[in-house]
N, C-alpha and C positions, 0 to 999 in steps of 0.2 A: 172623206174626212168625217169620223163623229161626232154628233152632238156632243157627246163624251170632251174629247177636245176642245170644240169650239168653246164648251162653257170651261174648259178647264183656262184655255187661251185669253176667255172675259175677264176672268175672274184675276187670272197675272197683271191684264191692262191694268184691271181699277188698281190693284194694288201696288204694282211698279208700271205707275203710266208714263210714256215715253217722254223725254225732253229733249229731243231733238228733233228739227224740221225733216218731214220725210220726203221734202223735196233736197235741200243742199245740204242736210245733216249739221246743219248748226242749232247752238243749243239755244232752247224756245223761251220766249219771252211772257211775259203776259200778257202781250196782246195778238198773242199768236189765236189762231183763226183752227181749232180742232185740228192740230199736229200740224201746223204747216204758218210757218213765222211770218211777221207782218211784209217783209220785204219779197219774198217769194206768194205768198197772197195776192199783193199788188201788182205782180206781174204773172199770174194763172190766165190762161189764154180764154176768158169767157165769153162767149158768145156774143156779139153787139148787137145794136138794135142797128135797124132794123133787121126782123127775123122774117123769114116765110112761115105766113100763118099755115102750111100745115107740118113741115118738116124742121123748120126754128133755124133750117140755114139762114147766115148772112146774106142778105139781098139789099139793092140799089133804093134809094128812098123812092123813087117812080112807083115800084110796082108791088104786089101784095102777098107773091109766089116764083119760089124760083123757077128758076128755069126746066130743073129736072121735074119737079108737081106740077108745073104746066105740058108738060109731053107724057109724063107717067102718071098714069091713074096708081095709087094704093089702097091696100084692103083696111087698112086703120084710119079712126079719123080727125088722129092729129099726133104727133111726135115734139118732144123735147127733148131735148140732150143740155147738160150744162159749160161745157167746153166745146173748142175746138179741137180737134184732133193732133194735138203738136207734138214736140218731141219730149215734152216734160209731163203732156199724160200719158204718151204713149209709153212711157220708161214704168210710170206707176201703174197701169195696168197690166203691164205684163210682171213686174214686183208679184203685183198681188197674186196673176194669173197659177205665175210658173216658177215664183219665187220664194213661194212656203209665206211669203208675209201678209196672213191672214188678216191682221190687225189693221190693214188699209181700208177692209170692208167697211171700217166704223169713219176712215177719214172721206174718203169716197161716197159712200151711204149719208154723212152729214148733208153733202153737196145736191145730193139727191130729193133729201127730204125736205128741202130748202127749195130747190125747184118745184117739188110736187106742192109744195105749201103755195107756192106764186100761183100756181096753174088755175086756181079753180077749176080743176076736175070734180066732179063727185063718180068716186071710184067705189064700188061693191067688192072687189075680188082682185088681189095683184097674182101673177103667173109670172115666176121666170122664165126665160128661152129656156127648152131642156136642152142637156146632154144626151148623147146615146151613151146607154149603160158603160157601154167599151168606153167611151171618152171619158167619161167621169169616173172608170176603176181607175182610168191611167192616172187620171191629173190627182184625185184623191177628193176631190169635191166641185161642183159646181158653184162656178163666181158667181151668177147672176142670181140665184137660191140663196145665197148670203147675204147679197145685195137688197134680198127680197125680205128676208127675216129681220133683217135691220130697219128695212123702213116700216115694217112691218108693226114691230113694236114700237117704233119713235111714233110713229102715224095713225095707231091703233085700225089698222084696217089687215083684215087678213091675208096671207100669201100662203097660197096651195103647187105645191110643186108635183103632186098625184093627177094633175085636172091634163095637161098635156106632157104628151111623151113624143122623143125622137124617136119613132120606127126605124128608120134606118141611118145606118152610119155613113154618113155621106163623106166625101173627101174636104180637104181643107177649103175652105172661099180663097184664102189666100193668095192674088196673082190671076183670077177667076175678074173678066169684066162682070158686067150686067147680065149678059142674056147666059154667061155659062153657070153664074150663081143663081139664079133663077129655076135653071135645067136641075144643077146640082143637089136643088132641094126638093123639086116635083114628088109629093107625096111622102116626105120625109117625118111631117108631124102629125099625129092624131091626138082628137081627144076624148081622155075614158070616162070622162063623169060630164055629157052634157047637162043636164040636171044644173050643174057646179055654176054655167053660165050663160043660161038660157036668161032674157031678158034683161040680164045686168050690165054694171059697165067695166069694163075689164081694162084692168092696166096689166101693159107686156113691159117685164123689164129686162135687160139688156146691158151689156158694157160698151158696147160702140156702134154706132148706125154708119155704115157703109154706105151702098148702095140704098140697100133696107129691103133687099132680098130674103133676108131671116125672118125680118119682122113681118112683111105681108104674107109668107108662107104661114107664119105663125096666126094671122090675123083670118086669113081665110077657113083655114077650120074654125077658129075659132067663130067666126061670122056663121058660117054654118051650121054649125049648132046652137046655133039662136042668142047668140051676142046680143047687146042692144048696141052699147058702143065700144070703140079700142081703141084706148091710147096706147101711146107708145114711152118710155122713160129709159133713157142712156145718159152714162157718163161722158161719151163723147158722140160729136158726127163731125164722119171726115168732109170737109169743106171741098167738094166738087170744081172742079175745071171749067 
């Protein structure tokens, strides 16, 4: 997708901005919540507390980490996500993904900005997950690069999509437990400008924390070439068994 578009696509929102909820497509109120109406707002699957301080799952008020971050070490050193992974984000990310509805960036990207605003991070440098080139001719652009320039500019802090690159094209995660998404990405990212992120603290952003197999692939070069820290920022994580 080009820049060309995208600003051409901004410029349609401001001036015919959508009045319908883009979750049940009714039409928006005033106290609708950035495209999405008070009654559907109210029931968006958000994350409860207690969260595990490092992965922001839902965990039991006993303890401080789930279950998966007490058996799995990760290369980043803390992850949020703002949803659960249910079937009314999963409908809107795939919209956005694979459904040309570019404009979700700014409803999603809200959500996110709003997270990153609670976090107290202090973040230098945001990086989306890349694409490999093949993947992103097909789809026409990369989500999480949208996601990036969005929060980008709400947040004034920069997002470089040149700093890591997918080397190879790996297969779908799709149906992929843990140890075969892990296998599946073994040396899949590099990055070309250490320079970019030597010493600073680097936010990786993302549309959905699975396992988080992507992300500590991601987090390991990144670590390697002299990170200081790495969070992590999704719109959702699927809530584990």
């Amino acid at each position: 997708m080009s820049q060309l578009q995208l600003l051409v696509d901004g410029v349609l929102d401001f001036l015919y901005p959508r009045i319908d909820c883009v979750c049940c497509g009714k039409r928006l109120e005033k106290r609708a919540v950035h495209g999405i109406c008070k009654h559907c707002y109210d029931n968006m699957p958000f994350i409860p507390e207690p969260k595990c301080t490092i992965c922001s799952r839902p965990i039991s008020p006993e303890t401080q980490i789930c279950m998966e971050c007490k058996y799995h070490s990760h290369s980043y050193d803390q992850a949020l996500a703002v949803f659960e992974y249910s079937i009314v984000i999963r409908e809107l990310i795939h919209r956005y993904k694979y459904g040309g509805e570019y404009s979700l960036s700014r409803t999603l990207g809200f959500f996110l900005s709003e997270q990153l605003k609670e976090s107290g991070w202090k973040v230098d440098l945001m990086i989306p997950v890349p694409l490999h080139k093949n993947r992103q001719k097909s789809r026409g652009f990369n989500q999480s690069a949208l996601l990036g320039d969005y929060l980008s500019q709400r947040n004034r802090i920069p997002c470089r999509d040149d700093v890591l690159i997918r080397s190879m094209d790996t297969l779908s995660q799709t149906g992929f437990d843990r140890d075969k998404r892990a296998e599946n990405l073994k040396d899949a990212f590099m990055v070309l400008a250490p320079q970019a992120v030597k010493d600073k603290n680097i936010l990786i952003i993302d549309d959905v924390h699975t396992t988080g197999a992507t992300v500590d692939s991601c987090s390991r070069v990144l670590r390697s070439a002299g990170a200081k820290k790495i969070y992590v920022l999704t719109i959702a994580t699927v809530v584990l068994d």
